[in-house]
C-alpha positions as CSV (number, residue, x, y, z in Angstrom):
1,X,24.8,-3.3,-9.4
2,X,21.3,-2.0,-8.8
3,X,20.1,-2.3,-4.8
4,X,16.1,-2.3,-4.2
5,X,15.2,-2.6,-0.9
6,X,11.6,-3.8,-0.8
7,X,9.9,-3.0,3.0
8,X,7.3,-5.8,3.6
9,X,4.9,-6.3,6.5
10,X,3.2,-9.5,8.1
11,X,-0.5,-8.4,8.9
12,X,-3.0,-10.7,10.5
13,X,-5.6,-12.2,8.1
14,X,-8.7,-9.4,8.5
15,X,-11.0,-12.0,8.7
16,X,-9.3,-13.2,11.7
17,X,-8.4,-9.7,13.7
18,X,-8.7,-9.3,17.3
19,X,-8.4,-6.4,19.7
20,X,-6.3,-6.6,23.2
21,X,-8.7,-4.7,25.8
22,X,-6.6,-3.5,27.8
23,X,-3.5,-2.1,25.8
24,X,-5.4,-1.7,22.5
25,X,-3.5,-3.6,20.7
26,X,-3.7,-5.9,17.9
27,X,-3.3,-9.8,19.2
28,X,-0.8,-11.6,16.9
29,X,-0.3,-14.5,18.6
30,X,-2.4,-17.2,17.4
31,X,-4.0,-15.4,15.0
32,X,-3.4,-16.4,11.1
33,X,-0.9,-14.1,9.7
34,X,-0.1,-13.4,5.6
35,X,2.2,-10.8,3.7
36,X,1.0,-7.2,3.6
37,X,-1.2,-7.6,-0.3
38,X,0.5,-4.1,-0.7
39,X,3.6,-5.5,-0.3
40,X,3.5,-8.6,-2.4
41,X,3.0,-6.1,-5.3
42,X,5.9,-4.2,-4.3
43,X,8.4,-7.1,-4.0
44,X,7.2,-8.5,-7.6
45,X,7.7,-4.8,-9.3
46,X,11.3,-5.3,-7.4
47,X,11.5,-8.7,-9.2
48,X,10.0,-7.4,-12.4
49,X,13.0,-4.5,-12.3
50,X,15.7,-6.9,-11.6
51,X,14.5,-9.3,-13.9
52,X,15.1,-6.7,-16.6
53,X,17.6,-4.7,-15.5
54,X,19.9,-6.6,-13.3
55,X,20.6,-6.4,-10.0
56,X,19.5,-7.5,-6.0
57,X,16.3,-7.5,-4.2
58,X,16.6,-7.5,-0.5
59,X,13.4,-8.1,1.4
60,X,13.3,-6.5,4.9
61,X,10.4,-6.8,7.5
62,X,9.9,-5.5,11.3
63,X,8.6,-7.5,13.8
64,X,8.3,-10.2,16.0
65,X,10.2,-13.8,14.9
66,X,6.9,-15.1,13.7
67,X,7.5,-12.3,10.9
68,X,10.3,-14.7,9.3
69,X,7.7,-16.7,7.8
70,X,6.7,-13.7,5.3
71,X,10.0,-13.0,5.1
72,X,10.4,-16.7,3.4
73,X,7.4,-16.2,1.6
74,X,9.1,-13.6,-0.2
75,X,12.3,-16.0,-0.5
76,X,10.1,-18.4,-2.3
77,X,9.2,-15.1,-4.8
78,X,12.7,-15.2,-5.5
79,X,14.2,-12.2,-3.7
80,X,17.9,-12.9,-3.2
81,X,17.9,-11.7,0.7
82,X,15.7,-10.9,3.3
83,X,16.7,-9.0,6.5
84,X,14.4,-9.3,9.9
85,X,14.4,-7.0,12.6
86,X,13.3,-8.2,15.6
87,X,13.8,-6.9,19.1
88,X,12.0,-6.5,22.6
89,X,13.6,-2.9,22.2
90,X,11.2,-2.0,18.8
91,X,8.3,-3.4,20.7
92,X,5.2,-0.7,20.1
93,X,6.6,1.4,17.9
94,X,4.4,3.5,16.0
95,X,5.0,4.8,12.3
96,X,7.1,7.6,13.8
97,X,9.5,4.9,15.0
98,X,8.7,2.1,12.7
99,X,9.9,4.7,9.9
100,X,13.0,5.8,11.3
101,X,14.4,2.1,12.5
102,X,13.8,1.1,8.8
103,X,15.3,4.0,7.3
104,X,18.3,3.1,10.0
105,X,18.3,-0.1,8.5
106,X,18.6,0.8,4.6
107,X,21.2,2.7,5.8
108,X,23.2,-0.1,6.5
109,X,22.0,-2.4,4.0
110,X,22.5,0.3,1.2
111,X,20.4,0.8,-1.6
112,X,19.6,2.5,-5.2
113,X,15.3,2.3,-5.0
114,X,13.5,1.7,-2.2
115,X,10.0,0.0,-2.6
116,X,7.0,-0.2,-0.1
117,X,3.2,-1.2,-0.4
118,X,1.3,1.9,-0.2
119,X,0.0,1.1,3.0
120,X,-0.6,-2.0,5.5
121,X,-4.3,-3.0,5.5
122,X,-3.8,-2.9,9.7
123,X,-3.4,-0.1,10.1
124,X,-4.0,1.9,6.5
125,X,-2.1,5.0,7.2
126,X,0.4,5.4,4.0
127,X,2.8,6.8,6.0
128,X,5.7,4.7,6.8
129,X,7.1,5.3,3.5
130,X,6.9,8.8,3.3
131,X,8.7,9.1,6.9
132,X,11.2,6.6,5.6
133,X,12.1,8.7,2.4
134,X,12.1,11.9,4.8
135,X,14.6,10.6,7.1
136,X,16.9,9.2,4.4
137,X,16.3,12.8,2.2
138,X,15.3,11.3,-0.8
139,X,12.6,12.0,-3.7
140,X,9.3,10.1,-3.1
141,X,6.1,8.8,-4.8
142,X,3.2,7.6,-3.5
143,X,0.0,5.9,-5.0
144,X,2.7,4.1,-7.7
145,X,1.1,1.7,-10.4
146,X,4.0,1.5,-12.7
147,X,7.7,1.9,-12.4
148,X,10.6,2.0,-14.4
149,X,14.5,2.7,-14.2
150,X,16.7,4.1,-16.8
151,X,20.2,4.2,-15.9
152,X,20.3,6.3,-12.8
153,X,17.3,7.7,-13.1
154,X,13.4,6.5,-11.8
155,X,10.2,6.8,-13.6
156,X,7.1,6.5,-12.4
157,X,2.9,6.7,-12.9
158,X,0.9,7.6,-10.0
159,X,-2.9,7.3,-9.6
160,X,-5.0,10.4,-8.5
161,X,-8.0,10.1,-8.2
162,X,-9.1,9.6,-12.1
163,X,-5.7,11.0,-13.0
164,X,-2.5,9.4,-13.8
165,X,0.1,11.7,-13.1
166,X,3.8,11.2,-14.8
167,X,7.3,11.5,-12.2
168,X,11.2,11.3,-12.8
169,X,13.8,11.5,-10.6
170,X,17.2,10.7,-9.8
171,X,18.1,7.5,-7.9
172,X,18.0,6.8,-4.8
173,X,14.3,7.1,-4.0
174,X,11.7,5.5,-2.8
175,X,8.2,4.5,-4.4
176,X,5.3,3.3,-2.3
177,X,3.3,0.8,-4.7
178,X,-0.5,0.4,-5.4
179,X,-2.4,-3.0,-4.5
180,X,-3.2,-5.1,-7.3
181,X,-1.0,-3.7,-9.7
182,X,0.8,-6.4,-11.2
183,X,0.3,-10.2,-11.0
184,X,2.4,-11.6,-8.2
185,X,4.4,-14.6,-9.8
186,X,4.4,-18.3,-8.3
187,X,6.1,-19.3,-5.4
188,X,9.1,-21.3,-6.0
189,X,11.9,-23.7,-4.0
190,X,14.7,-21.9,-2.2
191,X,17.1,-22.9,0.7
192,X,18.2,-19.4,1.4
193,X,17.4,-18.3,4.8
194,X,16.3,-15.1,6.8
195,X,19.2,-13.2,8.3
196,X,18.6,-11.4,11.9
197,X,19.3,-7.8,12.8
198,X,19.0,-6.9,16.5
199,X,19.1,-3.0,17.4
200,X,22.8,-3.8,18.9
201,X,23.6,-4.3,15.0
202,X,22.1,-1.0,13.9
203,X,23.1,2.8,15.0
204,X,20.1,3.8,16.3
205,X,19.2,6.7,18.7
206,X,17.3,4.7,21.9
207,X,14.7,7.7,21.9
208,X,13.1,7.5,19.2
209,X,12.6,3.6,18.6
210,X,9.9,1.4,20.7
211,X,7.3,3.4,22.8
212,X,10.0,6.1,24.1
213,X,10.3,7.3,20.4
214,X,6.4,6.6,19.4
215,X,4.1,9.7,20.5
216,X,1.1,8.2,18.7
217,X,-0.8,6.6,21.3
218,X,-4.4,4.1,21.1
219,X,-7.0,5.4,23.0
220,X,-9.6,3.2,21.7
221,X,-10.5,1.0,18.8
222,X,-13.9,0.3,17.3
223,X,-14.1,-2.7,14.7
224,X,-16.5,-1.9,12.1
225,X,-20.0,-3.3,10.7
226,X,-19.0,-6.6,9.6
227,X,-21.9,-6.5,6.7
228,X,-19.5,-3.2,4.9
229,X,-18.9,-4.2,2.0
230,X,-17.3,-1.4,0.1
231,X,-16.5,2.3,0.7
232,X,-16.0,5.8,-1.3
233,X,-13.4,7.2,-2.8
234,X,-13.8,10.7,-3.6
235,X,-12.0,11.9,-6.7
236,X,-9.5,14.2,-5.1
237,X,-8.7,16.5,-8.7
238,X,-12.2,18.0,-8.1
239,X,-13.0,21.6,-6.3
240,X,-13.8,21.4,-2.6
241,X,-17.2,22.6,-3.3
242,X,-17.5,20.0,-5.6
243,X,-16.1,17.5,-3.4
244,X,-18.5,18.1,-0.3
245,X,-21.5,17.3,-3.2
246,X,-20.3,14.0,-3.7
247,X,-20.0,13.3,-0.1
248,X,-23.3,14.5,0.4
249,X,-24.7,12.5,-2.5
250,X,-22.5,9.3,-1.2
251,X,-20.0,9.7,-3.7
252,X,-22.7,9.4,-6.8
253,X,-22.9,11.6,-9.3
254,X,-26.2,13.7,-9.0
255,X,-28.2,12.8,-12.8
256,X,-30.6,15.4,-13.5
257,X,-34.2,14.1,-13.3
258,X,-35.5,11.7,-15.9
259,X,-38.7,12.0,-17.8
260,X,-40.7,8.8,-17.6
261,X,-43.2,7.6,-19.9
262,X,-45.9,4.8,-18.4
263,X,-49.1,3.4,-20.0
264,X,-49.9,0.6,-22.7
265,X,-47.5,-0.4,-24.9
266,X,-50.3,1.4,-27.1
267,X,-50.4,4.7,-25.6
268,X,-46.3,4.5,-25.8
269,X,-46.3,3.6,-29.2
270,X,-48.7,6.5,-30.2
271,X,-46.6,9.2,-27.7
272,X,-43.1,8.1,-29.7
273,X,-44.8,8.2,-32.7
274,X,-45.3,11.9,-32.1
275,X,-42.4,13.2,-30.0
276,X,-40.5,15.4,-32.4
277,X,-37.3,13.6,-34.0
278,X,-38.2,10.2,-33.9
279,X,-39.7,10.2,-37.6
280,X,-35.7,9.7,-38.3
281,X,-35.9,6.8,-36.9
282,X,-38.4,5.1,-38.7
283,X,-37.2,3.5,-42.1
């Protein structure tokens, strides 16, 4: 029977985000709280892949008890199980840690294809994934907008940039999936209910979970300009040099300079009538 693990995250709604002062953290309690939109695509291309091919989806999520509610959310999906891990001991881990106690955790679980969101819009650094696949020794793709399995075997697209680039490997991996991918199905009734792991349930080494095993450390956070809208993405295929131009030029490309005609629609008239080629035009 096929195993997908699918690694979801409850974020606080980033409308709603608020900053501790003094530990730099990010306040959770009382703050509105939703599934990870990264992750909602990764648990329905888990659903998608068991629908076809057969199989169990086990949702798992890190975090305080508050977390369970995603965790249900995901339930309601229709994943079959879904695993929390909550403990004082995990408290302030960074991706360092957050990655190894969940690779820990597949570990015990066990698993054919792991799927993650690409990143958590929190804290947007892609790379609990990666450091999960890299502690488990497993092949890994990132920036995924389509996956398939064939046997034992995993296909995938990724998006670079303007390319889409074409992957296989040989199960287990892990694939970290693109937001907006797929169409995340309807909620539906369930009466299953989140199962608890505390670090006494899992073999993990005590110095590299929590804040002993996190060397990342917040020395300050600065929210941004409200009234952003949008950002750049620079098309990562190109040269450097070309690269640097774009950023320079705010990510548009530069349009060589364009020859403009003014006057009375007379004066226009008389100047097209002239400009060589246009005579082909005219019926």
């Amino acid at each position: 029977m096929m195993n997908i693990i699918v690694f979801v995250k409850q974020v606080p709604d980033t409308s709603e985000v608020k900053i501790d002062s003094k530990t730099n953290n990010l306040v959770r309690e009382g703050v509105p709280s939703i599934i990870n939109p990264y992750d909602e695509n990764g648990v329905e291309a888990a659903l998608a892949l068991r629908d076809r091919i057969g199989g169990k989806v086990t949702v798992v999520s890190m975090g305080p008890m508050q977390a369970s509610s995603t965790l249900e959310y995901c339930l309601a999906m229709g994943a079959d199980e879904a695993v929390l891990v909550s403990d004082r001991l995990i408290g302030g881990s960074d991706t360092l840690a957050t990655g190894y106690t969940l690779s820990e955790v597949a570990k015990k679980i066990g698993y054919d294809l792991i799927v993650c969101g690409n990143e958590a819009i929190d804290g947007c650094t892609g790379q609990v994934g990666p450091i999960i696949a890299e502690n488990l020794d497993i092949p890994q793709f990132t920036y995924v907008r389509e996956v398939q399995v064939e046997a034992d075997r995993v296909t995938v697209q990724r998006e670079v940039g303007k390319n889409i680039e074409f992957y296989e490997a040989q199960l287990p991996a892990l694939v970290c999936v693109l937001k907006g991918v797929n169409q995340p199905r309807r909620l539906g009734q369930t009466d299953k209910e989140v199962k608890l792991l505390r670090v006494a349930d899992l073999d993990l080494d005590p110095a590299k979970i929590g804040n002993d095993g996190s060397p990342t450390k917040v020395v300050n956070i600065k929210m941004s300009d409200a009234r952003a809208k949008s950002y750049v993405t620079i098309d990562d295929s190109l040269s450097a040099e070309d690269r640097i131009k774009m950023i320079i030029n705010g990510g548009i490309e530069k349009k060589e300079k364009i020859d403009l005609w003014r006057g009375t629609a007379e004066a226009l008239a008389d100047r097209l009538m002239e400009h060589a080629g246009f005579n082909r035009y005219i019926v």
